[in-house]
PDB file as gemmi writes it, atoms N, CA and C in Angstrom:
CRYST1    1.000    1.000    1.000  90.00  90.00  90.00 P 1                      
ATOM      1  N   UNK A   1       0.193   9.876  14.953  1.00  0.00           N  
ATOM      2  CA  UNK A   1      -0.026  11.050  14.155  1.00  0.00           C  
ATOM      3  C   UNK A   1       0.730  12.221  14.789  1.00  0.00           C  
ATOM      4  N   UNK A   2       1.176  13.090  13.629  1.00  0.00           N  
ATOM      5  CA  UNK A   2       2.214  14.160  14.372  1.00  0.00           C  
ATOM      6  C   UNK A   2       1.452  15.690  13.947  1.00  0.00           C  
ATOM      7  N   UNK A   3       1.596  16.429  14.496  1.00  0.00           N  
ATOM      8  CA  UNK A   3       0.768  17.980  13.938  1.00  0.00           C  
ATOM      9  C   UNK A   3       2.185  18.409  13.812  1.00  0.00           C  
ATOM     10  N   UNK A   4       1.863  19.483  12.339  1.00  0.00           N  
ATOM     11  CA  UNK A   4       2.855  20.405  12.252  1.00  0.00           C  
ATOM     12  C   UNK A   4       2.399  21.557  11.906  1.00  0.00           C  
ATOM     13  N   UNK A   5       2.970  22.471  11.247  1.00  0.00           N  
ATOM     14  CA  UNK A   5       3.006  24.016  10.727  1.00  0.00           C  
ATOM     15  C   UNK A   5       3.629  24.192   9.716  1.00  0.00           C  
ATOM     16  N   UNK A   6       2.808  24.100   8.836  1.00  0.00           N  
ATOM     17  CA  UNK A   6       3.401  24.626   7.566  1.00  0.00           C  
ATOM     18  C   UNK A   6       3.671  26.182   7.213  1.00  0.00           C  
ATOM     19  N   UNK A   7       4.593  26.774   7.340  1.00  0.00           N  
ATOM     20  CA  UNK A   7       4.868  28.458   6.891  1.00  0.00           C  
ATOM     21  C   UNK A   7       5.247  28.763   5.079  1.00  0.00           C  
ATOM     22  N   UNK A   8       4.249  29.365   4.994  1.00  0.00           N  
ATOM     23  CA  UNK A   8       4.625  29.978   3.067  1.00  0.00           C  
ATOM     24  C   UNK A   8       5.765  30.769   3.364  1.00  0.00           C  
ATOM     25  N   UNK A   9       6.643  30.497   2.086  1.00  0.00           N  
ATOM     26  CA  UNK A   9       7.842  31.314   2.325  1.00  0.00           C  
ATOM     27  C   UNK A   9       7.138  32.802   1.920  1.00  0.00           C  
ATOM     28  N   UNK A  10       7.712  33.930   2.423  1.00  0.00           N  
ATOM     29  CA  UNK A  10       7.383  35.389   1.588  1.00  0.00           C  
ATOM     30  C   UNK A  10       5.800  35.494   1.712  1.00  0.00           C  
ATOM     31  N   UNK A  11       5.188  35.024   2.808  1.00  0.00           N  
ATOM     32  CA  UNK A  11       3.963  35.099   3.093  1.00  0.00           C  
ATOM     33  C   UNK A  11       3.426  35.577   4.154  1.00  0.00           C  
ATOM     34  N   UNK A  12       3.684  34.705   5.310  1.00  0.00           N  
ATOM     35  CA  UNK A  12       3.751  34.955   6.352  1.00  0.00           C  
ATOM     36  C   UNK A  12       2.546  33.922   6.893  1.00  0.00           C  
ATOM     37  N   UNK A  13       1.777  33.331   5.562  1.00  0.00           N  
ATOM     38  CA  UNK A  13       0.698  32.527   5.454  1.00  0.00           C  
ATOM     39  C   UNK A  13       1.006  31.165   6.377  1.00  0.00           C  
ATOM     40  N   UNK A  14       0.405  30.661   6.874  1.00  0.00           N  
ATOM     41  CA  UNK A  14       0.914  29.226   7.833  1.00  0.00           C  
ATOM     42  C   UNK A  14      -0.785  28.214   7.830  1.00  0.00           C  
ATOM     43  N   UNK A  15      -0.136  27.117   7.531  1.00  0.00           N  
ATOM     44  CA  UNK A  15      -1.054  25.685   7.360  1.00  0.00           C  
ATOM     45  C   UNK A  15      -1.011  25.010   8.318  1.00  0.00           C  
ATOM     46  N   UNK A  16      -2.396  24.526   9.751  1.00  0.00           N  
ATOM     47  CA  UNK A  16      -1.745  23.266  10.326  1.00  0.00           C  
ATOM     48  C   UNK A  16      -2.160  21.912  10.004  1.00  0.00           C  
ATOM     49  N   UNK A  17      -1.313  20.927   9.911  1.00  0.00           N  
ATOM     50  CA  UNK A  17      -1.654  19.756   8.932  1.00  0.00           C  
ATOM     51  C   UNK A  17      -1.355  18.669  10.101  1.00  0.00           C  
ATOM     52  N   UNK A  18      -1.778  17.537   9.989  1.00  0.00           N  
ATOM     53  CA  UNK A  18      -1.492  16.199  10.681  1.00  0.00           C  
ATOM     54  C   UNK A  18      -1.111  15.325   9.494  1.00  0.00           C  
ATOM     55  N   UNK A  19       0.180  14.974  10.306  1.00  0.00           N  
ATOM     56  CA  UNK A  19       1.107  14.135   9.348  1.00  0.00           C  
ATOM     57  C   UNK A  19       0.946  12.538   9.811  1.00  0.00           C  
ATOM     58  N   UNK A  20       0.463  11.273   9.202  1.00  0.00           N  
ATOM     59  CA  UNK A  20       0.424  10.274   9.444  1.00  0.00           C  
ATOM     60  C   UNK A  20       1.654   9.476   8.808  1.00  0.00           C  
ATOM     61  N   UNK A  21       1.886   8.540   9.568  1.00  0.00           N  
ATOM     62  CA  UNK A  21       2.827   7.596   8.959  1.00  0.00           C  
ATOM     63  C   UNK A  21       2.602   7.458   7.057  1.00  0.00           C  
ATOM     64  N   UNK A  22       3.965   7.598   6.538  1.00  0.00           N  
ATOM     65  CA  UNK A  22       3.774   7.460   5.493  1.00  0.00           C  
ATOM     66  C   UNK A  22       3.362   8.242   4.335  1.00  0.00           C  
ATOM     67  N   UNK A  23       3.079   9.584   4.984  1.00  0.00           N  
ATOM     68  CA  UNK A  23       2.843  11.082   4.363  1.00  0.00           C  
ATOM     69  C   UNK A  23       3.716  11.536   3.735  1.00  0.00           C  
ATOM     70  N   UNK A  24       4.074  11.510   2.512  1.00  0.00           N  
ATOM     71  CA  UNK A  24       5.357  12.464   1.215  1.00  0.00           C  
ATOM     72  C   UNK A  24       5.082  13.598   1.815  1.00  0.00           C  
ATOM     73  N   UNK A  25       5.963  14.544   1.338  1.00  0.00           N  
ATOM     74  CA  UNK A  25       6.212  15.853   0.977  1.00  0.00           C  
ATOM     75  C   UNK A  25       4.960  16.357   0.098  1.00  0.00           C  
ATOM     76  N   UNK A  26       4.423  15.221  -0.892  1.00  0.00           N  
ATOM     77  CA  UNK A  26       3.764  15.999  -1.765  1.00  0.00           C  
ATOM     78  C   UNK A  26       2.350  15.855  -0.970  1.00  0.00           C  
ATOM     79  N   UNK A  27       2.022  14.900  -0.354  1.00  0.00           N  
ATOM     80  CA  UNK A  27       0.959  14.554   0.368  1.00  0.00           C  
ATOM     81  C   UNK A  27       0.617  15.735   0.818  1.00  0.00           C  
ATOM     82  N   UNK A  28       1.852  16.639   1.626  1.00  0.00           N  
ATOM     83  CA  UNK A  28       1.199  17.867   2.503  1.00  0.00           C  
ATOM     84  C   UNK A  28       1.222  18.587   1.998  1.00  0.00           C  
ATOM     85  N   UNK A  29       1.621  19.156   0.726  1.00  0.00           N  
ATOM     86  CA  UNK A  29       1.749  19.969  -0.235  1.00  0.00           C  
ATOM     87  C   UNK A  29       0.378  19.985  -0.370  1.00  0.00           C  
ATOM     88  N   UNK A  30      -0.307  19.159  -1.269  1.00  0.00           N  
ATOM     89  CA  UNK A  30      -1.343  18.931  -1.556  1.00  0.00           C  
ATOM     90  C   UNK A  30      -2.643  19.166  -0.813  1.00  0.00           C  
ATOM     91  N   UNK A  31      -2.423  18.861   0.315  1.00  0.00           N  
ATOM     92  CA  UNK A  31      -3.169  19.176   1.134  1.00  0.00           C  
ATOM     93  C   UNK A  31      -3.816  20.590   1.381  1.00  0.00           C  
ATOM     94  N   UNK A  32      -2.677  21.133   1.616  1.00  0.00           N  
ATOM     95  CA  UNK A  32      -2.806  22.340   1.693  1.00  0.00           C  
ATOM     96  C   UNK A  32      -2.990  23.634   0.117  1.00  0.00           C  
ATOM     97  N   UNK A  33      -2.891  23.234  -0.656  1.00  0.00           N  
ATOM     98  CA  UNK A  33      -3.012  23.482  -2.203  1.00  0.00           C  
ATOM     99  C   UNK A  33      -1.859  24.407  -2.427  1.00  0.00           C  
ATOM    100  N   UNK A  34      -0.900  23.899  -1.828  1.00  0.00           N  
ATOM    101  CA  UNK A  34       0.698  24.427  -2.373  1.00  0.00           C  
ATOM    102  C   UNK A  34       1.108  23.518  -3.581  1.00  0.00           C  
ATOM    103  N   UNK A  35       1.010  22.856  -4.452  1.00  0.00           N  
ATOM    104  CA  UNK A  35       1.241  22.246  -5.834  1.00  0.00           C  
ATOM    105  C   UNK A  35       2.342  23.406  -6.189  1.00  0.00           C  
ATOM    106  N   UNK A  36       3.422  23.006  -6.640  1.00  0.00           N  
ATOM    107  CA  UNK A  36       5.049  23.708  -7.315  1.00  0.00           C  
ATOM    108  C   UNK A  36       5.616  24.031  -6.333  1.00  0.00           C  
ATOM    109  N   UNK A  37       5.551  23.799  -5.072  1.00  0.00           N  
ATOM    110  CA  UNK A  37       6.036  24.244  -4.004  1.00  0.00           C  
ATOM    111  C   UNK A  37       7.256  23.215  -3.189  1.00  0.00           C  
ATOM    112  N   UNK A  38       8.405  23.588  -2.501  1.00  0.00           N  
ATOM    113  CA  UNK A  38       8.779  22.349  -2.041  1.00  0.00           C  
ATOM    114  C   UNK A  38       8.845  22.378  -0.550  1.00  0.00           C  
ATOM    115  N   UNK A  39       8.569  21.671   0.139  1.00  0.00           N  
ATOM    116  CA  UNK A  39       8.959  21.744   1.520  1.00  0.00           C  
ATOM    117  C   UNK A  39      10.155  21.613   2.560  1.00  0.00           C  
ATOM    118  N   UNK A  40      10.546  21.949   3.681  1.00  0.00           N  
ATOM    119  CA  UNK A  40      11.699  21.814   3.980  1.00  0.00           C  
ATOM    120  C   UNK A  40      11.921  22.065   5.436  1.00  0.00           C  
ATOM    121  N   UNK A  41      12.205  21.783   6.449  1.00  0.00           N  
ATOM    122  CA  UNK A  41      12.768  22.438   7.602  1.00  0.00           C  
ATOM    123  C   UNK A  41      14.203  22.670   8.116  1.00  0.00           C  
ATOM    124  N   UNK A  42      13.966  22.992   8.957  1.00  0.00           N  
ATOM    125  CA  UNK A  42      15.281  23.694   9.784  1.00  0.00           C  
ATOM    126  C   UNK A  42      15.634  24.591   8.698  1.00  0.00           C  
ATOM    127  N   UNK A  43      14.548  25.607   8.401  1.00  0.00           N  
ATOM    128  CA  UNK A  43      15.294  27.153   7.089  1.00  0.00           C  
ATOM    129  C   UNK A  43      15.660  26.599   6.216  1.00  0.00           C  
ATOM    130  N   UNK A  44      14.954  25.334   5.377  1.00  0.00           N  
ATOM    131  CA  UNK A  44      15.495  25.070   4.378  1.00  0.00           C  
ATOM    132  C   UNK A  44      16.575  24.556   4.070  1.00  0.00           C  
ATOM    133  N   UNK A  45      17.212  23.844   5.612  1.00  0.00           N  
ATOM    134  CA  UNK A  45      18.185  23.132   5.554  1.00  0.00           C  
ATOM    135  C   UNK A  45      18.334  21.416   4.792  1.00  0.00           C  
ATOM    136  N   UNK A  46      16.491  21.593   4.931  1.00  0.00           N  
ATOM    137  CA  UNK A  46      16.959  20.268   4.822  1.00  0.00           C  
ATOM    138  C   UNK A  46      15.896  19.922   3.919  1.00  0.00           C  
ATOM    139  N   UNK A  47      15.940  19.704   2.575  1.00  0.00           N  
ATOM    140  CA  UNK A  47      14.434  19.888   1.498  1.00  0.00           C  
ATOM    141  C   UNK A  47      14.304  18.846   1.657  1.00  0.00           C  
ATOM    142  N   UNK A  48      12.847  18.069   1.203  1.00  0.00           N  
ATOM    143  CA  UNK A  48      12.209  16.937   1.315  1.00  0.00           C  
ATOM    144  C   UNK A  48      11.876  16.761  -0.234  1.00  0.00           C  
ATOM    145  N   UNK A  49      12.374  15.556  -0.718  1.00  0.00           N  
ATOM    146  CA  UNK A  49      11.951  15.279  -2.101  1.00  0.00           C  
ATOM    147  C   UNK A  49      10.503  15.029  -2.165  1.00  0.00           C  
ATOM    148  N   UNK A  50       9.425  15.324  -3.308  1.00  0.00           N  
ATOM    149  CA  UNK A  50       8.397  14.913  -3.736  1.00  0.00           C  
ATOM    150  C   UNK A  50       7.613  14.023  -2.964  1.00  0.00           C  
ATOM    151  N   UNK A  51       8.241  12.723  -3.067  1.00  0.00           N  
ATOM    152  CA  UNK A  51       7.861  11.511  -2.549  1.00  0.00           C  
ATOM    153  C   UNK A  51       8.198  10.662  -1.390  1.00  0.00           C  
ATOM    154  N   UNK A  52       8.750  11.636  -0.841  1.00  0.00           N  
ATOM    155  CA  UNK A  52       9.967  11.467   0.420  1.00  0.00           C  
ATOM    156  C   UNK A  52       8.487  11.441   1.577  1.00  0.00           C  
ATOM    157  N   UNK A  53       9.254   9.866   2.138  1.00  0.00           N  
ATOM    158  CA  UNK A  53       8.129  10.166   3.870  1.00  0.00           C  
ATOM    159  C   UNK A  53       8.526  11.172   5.066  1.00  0.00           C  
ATOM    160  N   UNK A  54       7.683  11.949   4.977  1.00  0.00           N  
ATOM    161  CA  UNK A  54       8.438  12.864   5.964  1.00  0.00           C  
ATOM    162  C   UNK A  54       8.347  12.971   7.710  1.00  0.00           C  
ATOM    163  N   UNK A  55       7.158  11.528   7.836  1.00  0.00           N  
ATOM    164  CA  UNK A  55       7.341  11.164   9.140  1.00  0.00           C  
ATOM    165  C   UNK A  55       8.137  11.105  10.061  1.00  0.00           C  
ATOM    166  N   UNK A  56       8.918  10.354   9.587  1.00  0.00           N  
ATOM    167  CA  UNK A  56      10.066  10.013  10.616  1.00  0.00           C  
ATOM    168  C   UNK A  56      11.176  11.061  11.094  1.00  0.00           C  
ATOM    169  N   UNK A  57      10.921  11.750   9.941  1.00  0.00           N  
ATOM    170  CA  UNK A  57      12.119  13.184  10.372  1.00  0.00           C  
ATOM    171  C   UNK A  57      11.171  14.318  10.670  1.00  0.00           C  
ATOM    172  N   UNK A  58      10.058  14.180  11.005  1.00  0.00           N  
ATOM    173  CA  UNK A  58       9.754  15.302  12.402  1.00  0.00           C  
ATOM    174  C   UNK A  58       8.861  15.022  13.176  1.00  0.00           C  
ATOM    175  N   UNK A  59       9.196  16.224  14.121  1.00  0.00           N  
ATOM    176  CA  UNK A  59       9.250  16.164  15.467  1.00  0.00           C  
ATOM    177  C   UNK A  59       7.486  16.937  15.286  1.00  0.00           C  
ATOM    178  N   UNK A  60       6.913  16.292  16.589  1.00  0.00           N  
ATOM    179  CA  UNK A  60       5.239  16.738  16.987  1.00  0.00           C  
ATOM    180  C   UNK A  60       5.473  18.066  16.973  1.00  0.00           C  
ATOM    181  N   UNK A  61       4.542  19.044  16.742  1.00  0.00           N  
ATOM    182  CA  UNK A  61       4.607  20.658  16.711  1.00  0.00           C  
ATOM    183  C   UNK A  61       5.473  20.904  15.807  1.00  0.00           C  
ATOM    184  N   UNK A  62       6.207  20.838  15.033  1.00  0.00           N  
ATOM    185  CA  UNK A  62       7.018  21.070  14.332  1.00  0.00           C  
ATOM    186  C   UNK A  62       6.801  22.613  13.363  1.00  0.00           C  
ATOM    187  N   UNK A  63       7.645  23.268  13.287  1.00  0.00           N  
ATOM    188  CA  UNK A  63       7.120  24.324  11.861  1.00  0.00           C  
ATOM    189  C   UNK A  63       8.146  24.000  10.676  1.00  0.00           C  
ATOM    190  N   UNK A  64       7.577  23.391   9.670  1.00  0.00           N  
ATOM    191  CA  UNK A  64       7.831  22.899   8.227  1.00  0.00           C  
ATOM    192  C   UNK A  64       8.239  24.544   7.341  1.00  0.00           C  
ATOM    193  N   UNK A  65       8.647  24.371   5.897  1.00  0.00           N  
ATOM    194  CA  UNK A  65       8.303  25.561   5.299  1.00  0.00           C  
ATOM    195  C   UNK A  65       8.001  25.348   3.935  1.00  0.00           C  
ATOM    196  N   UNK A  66       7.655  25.853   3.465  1.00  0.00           N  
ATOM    197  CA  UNK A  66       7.311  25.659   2.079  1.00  0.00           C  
ATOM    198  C   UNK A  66       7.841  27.330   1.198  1.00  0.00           C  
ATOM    199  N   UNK A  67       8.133  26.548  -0.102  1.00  0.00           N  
ATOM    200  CA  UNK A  67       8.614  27.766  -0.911  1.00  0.00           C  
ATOM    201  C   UNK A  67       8.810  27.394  -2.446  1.00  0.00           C  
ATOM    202  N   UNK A  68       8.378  28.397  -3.455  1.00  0.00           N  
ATOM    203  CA  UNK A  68       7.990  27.844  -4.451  1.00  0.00           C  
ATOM    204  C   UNK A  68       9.189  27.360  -4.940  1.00  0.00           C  
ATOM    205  N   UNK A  69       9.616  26.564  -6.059  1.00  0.00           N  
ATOM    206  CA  UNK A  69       9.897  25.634  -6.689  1.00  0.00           C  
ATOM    207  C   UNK A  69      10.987  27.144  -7.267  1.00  0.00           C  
ATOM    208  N   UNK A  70      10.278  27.909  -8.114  1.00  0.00           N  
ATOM    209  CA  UNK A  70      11.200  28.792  -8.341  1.00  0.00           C  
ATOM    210  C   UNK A  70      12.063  29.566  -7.583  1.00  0.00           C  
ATOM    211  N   UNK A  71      11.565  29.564  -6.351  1.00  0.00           N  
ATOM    212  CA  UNK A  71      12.664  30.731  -5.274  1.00  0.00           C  
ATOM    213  C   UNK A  71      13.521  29.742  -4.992  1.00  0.00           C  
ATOM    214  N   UNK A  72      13.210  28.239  -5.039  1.00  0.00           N  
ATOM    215  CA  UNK A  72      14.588  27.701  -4.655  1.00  0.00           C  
ATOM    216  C   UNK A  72      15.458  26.880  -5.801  1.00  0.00           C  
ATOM    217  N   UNK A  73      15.151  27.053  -7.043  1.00  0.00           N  
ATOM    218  CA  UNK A  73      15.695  26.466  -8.423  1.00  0.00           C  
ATOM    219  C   UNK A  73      16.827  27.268  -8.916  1.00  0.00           C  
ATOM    220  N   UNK A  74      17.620  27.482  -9.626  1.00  0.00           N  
ATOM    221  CA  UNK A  74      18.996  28.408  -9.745  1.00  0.00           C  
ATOM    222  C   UNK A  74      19.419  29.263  -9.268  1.00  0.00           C  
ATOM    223  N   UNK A  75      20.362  29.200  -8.744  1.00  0.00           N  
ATOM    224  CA  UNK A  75      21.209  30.497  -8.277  1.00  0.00           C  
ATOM    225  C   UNK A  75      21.230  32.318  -9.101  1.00  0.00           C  
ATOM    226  N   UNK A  76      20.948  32.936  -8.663  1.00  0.00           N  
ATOM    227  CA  UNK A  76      20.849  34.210  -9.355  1.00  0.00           C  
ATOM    228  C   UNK A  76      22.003  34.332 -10.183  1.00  0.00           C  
ATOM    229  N   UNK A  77      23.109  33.889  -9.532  1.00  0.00           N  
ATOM    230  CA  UNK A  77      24.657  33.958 -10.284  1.00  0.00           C  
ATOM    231  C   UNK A  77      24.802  33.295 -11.554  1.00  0.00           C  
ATOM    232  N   UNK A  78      23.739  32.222 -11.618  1.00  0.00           N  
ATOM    233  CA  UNK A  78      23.938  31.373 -12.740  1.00  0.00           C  
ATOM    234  C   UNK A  78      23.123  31.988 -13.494  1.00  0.00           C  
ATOM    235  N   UNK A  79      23.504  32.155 -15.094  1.00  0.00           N  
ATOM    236  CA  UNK A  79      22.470  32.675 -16.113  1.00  0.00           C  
ATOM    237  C   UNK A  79      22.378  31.723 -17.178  1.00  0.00           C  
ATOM    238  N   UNK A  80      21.591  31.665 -17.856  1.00  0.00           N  
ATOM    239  CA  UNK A  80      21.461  30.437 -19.139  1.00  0.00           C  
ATOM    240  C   UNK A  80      21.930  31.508 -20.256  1.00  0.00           C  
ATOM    241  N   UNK A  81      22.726  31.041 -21.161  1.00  0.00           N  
ATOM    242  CA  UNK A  81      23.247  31.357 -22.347  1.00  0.00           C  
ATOM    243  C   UNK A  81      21.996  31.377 -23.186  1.00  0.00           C  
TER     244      UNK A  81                                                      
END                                                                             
């Protein structure tokens, strides 16, 4: 089992969660009652799909981030016709 830190983006809000083998993205989402939210570390370098195990790619203590679905969905530059 691994402990991490979940940080709300634009919050400042932080979750600590224990991640077991085999834990999605949405698993800790859920957990924590972030639902539309996506997770990610290294600043969002590196997003974690839905269903993605996110065991294996982190590290014990870790700080995760989370951020809604909309702050990270289209580019401001892009506009819909």
């Amino acid at each position: 089992m691994k402990n991490a830190v979940i940080i709300v983006a634009g919050t400042g809000q932080h979750h600590d969660v224990q991640v077991e083998p085999g834990t999605t993205a949405g698993d800790v989402l859920s957990q924590v009652g972030l639902n539309g939210y996506v997770l990610s570390k290294d600043n969002g370098a590196h997003v974690f799909g839905n269903t993605e195990n996110i065991y294996p790619d982190i590290d014990d203590g870790e700080k995760l981030h989370a951020a809604s679905k909309t702050d990270v969905g289209t580019p401001s530059h892009v506009r819909a016709s």
